[in-house]
C-alpha positions as a printed Julia matrix, in Angstrom:
333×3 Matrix{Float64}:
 53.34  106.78  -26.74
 52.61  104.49  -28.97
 54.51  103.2   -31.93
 53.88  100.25  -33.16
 51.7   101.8   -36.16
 49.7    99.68  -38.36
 50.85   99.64  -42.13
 48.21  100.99  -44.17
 47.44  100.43  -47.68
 44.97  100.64  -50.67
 42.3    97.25  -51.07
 39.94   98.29  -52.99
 39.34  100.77  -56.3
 36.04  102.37  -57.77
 35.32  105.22  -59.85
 31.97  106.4   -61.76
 31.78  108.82  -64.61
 28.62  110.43  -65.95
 27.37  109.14  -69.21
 27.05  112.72  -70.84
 30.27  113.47  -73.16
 30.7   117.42  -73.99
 33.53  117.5   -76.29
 35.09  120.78  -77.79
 33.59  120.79  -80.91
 30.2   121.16  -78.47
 31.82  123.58  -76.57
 32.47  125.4   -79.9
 29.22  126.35  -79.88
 28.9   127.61  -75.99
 31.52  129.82  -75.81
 34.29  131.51  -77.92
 36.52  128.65  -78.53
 38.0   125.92  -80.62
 38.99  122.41  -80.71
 42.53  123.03  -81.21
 42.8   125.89  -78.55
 41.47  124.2   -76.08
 43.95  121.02  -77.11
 46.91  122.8   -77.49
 46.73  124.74  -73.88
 44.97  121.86  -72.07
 45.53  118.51  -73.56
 41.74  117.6   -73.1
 39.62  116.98  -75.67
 36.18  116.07  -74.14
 34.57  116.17  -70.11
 32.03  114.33  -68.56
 28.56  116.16  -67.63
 26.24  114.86  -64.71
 22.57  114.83  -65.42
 20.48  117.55  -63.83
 19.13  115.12  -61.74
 21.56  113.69  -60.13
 24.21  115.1   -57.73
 27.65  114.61  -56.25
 26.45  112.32  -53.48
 24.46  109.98  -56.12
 28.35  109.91  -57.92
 30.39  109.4   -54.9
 27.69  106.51  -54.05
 28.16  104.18  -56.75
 32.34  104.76  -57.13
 32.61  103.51  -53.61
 29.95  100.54  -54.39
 32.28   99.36  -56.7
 35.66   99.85  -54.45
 33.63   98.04  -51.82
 32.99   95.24  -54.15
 36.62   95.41  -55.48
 37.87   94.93  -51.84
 35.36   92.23  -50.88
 33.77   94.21  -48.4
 30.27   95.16  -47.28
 28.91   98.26  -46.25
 28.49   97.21  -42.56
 32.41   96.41  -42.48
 33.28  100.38  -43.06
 33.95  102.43  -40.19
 34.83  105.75  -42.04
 34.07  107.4   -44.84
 35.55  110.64  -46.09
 34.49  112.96  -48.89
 36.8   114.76  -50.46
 34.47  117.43  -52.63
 34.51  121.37  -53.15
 30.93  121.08  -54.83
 28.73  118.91  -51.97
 25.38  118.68  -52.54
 24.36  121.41  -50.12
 26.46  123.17  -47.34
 24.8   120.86  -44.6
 24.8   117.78  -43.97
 27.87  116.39  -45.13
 28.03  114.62  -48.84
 30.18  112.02  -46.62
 26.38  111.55  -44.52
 24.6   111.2   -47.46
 27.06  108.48  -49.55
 26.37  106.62  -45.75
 22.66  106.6   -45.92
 22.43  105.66  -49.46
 25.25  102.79  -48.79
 23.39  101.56  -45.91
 26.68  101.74  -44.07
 25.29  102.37  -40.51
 28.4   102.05  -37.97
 30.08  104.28  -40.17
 31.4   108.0   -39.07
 31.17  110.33  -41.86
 32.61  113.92  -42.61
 33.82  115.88  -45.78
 37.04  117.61  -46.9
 37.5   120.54  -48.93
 40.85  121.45  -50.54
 39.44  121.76  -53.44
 41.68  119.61  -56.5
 43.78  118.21  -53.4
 40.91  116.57  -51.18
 41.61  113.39  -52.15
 44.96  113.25  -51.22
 43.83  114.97  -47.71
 41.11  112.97  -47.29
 43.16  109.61  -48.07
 46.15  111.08  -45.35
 43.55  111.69  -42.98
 41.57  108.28  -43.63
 45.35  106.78  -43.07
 45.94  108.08  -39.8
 42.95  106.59  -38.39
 43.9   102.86  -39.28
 47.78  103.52  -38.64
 46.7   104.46  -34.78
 44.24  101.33  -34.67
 41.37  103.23  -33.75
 39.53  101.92  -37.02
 40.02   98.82  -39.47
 38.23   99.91  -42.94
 38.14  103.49  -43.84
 36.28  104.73  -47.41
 38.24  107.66  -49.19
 35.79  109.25  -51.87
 36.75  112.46  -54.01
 33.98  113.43  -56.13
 33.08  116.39  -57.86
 30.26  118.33  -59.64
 31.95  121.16  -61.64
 30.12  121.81  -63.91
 27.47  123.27  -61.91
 29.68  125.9   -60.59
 31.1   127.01  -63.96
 30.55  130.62  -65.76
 29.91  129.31  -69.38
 30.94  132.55  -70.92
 34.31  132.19  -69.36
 36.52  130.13  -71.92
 39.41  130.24  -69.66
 37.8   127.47  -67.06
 34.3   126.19  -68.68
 36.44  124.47  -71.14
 38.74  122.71  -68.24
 36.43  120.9   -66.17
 34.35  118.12  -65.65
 32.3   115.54  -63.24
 33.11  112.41  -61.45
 33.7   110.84  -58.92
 36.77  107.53  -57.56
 36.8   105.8   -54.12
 39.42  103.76  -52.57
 39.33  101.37  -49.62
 41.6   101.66  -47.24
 42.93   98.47  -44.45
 45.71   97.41  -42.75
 48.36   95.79  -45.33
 51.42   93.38  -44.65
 54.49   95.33  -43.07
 56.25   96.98  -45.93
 53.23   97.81  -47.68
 50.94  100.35  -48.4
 51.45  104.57  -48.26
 54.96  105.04  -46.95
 55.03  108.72  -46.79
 52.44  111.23  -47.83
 52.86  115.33  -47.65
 50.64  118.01  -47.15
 50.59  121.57  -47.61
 49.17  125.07  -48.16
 50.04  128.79  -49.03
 46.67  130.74  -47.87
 48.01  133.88  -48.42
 47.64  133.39  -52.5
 44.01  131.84  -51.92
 43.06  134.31  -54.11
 44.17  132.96  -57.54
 41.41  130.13  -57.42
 38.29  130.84  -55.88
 34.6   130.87  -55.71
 34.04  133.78  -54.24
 29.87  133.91  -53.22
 27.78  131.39  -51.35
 29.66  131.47  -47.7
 29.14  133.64  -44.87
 31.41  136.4   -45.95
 29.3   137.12  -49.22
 25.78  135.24  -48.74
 23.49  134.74  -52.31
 21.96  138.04  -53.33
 20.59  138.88  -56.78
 23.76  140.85  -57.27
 26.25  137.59  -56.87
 24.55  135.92  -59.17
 23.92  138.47  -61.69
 27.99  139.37  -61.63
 28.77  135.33  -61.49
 30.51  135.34  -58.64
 28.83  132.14  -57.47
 31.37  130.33  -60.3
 34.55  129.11  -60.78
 37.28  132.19  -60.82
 41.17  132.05  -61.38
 44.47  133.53  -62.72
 45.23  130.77  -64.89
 48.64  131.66  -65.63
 49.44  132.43  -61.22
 47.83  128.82  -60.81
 50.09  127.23  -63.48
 53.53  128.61  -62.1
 51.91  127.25  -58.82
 51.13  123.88  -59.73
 54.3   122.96  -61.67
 56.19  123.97  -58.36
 54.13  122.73  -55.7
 54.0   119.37  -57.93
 57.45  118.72  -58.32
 58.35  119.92  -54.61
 55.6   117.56  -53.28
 56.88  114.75  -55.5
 60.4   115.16  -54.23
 59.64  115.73  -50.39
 57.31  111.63  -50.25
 60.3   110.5   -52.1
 62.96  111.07  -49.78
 60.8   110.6   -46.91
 60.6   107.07  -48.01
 64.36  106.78  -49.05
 63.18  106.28  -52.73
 65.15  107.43  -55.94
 63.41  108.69  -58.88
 64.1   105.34  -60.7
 61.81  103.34  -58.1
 58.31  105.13  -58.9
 57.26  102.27  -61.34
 53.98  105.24  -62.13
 53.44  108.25  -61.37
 49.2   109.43  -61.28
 49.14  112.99  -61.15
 46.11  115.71  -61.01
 44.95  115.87  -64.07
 44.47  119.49  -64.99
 46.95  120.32  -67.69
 49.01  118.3   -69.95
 51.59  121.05  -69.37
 52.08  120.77  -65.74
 51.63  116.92  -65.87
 54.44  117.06  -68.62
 56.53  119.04  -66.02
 56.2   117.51  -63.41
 56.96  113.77  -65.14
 60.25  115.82  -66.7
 61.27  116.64  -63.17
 60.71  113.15  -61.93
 62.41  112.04  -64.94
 59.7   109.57  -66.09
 59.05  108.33  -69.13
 55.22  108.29  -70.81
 54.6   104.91  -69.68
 55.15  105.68  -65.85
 52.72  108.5   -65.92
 49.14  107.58  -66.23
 46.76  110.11  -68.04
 43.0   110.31  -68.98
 42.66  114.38  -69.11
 41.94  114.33  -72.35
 39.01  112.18  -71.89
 37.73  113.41  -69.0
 39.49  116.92  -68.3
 40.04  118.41  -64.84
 38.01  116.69  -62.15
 38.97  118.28  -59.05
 39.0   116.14  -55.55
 38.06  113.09  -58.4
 41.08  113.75  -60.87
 43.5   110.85  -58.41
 40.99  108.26  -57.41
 39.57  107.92  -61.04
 43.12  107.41  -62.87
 44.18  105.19  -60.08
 41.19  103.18  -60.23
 41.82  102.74  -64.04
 44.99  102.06  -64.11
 44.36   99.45  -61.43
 41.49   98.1   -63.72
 43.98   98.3   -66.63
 46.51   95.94  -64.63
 49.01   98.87  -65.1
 49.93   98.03  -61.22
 50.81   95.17  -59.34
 51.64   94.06  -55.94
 54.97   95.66  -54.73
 54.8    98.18  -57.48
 55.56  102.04  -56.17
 52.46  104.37  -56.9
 53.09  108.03  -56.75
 49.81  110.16  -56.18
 50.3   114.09  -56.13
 47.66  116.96  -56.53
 47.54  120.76  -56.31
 44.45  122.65  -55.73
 42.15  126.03  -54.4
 43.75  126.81  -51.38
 45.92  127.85  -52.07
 46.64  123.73  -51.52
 49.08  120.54  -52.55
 49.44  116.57  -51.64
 51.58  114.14  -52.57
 51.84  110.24  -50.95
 53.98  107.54  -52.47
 52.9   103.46  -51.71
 53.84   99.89  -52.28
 51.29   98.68  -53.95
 49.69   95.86  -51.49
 46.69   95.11  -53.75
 46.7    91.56  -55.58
């Protein structure tokens, strides 16, 4: 059995964001909505659109060119690369298979994740495994996400929530001590239901009906999926935390799914953090999905908001019905 596991930690940071800004005086005059209604219930106050030409792959692509660069690494050097994405750019092949080809990263095994808003945090517990065993030495974690493409625009309750990008991370084997200490997974299937897309799989294949009764598009119980998240949050939070023998006074900053200030606000209350350990760009770029964690991380590592030794708490709820959580010492310079 073996047991002398390899410490595993993040090297390298990239995230991409499409140049398009739709903020909610534009989506004033989409749907039934306002500025403040949106702001007061959400916290955001603009989302990024990808051009029609482009897709998720083309984002994923040039976040993880930059966390490659960031960790001093060439394509050649990765060994694995993981997608975390609940809008690929087809059903088959894998987004993970086409970020490879355009990377030029031949050696590399590819594959995607879907748990929806949690794939990153799947995808980078996954990615982990391999390098703790030794069976690889560079794995690249992507989330990325097209949502805007799957949203009913004469819905106000989601087509005012979210938006497109994508962030990467690099992860290697860190100094002993560093690096994820503990990270958590879970799921509840039997409540699935509150967050969906329900057409486009094998149970209810594209006809002209699904599409005329949009049911190829984002659907969900807001208020179930709120009373969800602030739970599953907070419960995630707490479970990394005293897996790792950490107190709620060592997170030095918290980056947490950014899909509502509300639930954000609870969970930071729970943890009993203060505004500057929680990092936050919702209102800039509202609710991203699988690319909600990478992108705030790789800002706030841009920002200099963390340095080495540092303890980074990452936690994420999402379709599933799903949640992740995983705490690290920061091993980055």
């Amino acid at each position: 059995m073996l047991t002398n596991f390899i410490d595993v930690g993040i090297v390298g940071t990239g995230s991409y964001l499409p140049k398009r800004i739709m903020t909610n005086k534009d989506m004033e005059q989409i749907v039934e909505t306002s500025d403040e209604w949106i702001r007061t219930r959400t916290g955001i106050e603009e989302r990024r659109v990808l051009e029609d030409e482009l897709a998720t792959s083309d984002m994923a692509t040039e976040a993880a060119r930059i966390a490659l660069e960031d960790a001093k690494l060439s394509a050649e050097d990765i060994d694995l690369i993981i997608v975390g994405t609940c809008t690929p750019d087809m059903p088959f092949p894998a987004t993970a298979c086409i970020v490879q080809a355009n990377l030029g990263a031949k050696k590399a095994a590819a594959f995607d994740v879907e748990t929806a808003c949690s794939g990153f945090l799947y995808a980078l517990t996954i990615g982990e495994q391999f390098i703790k065993t030794g069976f690889y030495k560079n794995v690249l974690v992507i989330g990325a996400e097209t949502l805007t493409r799957i949203l009913d625009w004469k819905d106000r309750n989601t087509c005012v929530i979210f938006g497109d990008g994508a962030g990467a991370v690099v992860l290697q084997g860190v100094d002993k001590g560093y690096g994820i200490l503990s990270s958590h997974l879970g799921a509840d299937g039997a409540n699935g239901g509150f967050l969906t897309q329900p057409a486009g799989g094998a149970r209810m294949p594209a006809t002209l009906e699904t599409v005329e009764n949009r049911l190829h598009t984002i659907q969900m119980d807001g208020s179930e999926v709120f009373k969800f998240a602030v739970r599953a949050m907070g419960k995630a939070s707490m479970k990394v935390l005293e897996d790792s023998n950490l107190s709620l006074e060592d997170i030095d900053l918290l980056i947490p799914h950014q899909a509502n200030v509300r639930i954000i606000d609870a969970a930071a209350k729970r943890l009993k953090l203060t505004d500057d350990k929680v990092y936050v760009n919702l209102n800039r770029v509202g609710n991203m999905s699988a690319a909600s964690v990478p992108v705030a991380l790789d800002e706030a590592n841009k920002k200099g908001l963390i340095k080495k030794g540092d303890i980074v708490l990452l936690v994420a709820f999402g379709g599933g019905l799903t949640w992740g959580s995983s705490i690290m010492r920061w091993a980055k310079q």
